[in-house]
N, C-alpha and C positions, 0 to 999 in steps of 0.2 A: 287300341293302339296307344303307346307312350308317346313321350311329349319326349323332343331331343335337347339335350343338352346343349348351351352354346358350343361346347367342342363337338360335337357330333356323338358324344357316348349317351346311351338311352339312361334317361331319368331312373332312380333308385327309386322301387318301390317300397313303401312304410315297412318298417320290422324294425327289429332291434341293431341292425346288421347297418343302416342306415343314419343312427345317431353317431356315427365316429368317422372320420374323414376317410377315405377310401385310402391313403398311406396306412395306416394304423392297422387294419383289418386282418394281416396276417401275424402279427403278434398279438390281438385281441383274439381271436381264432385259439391261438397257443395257450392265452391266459385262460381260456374259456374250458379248451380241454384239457390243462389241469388238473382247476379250480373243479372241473364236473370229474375226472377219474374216480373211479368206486374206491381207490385204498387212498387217495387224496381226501377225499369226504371222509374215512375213516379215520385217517392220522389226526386230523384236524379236530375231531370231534373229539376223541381220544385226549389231544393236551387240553382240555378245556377247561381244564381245575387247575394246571400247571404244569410242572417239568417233570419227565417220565424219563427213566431210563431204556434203553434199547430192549432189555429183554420183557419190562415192563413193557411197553409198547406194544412188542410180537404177542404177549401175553393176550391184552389188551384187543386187540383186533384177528376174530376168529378168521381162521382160514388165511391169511399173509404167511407168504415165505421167507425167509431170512432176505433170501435174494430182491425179492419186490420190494419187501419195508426199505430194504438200503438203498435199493432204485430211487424208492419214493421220497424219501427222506433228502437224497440227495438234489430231488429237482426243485421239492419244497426249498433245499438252501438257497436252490441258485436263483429262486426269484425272489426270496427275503422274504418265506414265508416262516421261515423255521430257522432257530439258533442250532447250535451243536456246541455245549461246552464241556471242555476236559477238564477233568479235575487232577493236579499230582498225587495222585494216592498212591496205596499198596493197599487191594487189587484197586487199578485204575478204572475211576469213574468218569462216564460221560454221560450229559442228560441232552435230552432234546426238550423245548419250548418254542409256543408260539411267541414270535416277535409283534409288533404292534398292526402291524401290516395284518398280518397271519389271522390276526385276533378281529379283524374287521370281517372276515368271512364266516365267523361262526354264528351269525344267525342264521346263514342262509344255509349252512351245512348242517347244523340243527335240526331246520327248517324241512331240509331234503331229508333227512334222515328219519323225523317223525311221520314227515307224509309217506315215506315207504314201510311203515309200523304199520300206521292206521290205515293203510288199504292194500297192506299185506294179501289177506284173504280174498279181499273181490281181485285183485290181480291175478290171485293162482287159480281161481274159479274160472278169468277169462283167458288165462291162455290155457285151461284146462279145453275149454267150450271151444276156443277157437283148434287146436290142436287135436281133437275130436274130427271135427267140421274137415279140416286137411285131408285125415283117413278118409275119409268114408266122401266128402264130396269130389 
């Protein structure tokens, strides 16, 4: 049994879900799914040397569709993870960069990224084994 809060709502148990005041929780939720989206972790990893242009980018990250990248690109702006600057040329240029912010999550996207390199194969082994297992049991 939990232990009650003085308002009557039952005590938070330990997690990470726990360190942030319970107002906060649904836009940490938002920041969190993101920050984890699989072409979020891409884009990001992608500016990591500096400023790419769009078609550079789609280049860049196998399997994205014109339409995702501008999704993503777009939600990256709106939380100030990512610039969009135009240049006046002929033909007109525009590059995407990490902002400062933006630039603070690349170890951890990094991070993610190398760990799904180096245990690539025993993952495909275990949803091989486990997907087996399915059939037949």
């Amino acid at each position: 049994m939990h232990d009650t809060a003085m308002d009557g709502r039952a005590a938070a148990l330990p997690g990470p879900c726990a360190r942030w005041p319970v107002e906060q929780g649904e836009t940490i939720r938002q920041i969190v799914e993101r920050a984890g989206d699989k072409w979020t972790v891409l884009v990001i990893g992608t500016l990591e040397h500096g400023p790419l242009r769009y078609t550079d980018l789609q280049r860049s990250i196998a399997g994205i569709s014109q339409r995702m990248l501008t999704h993503t690109l777009r939600q990256l702006r709106r939380d100030g993870l990512v610039t969009r600057t135009a240049y006046p040329e002929v033909p007109p240029r525009v590059e995407y960069a990490l902002t400062d912010l933006g630039a603070t999550l690349l170890d951890a996207v990094t991070a993610l990224i190398d760990w799904a390199g180096t245990h690539h194969d025993e993952i495909c082994q275990n949803r091989s084994h486990f997907d087996e297992a399915a059939v037949t049991g």
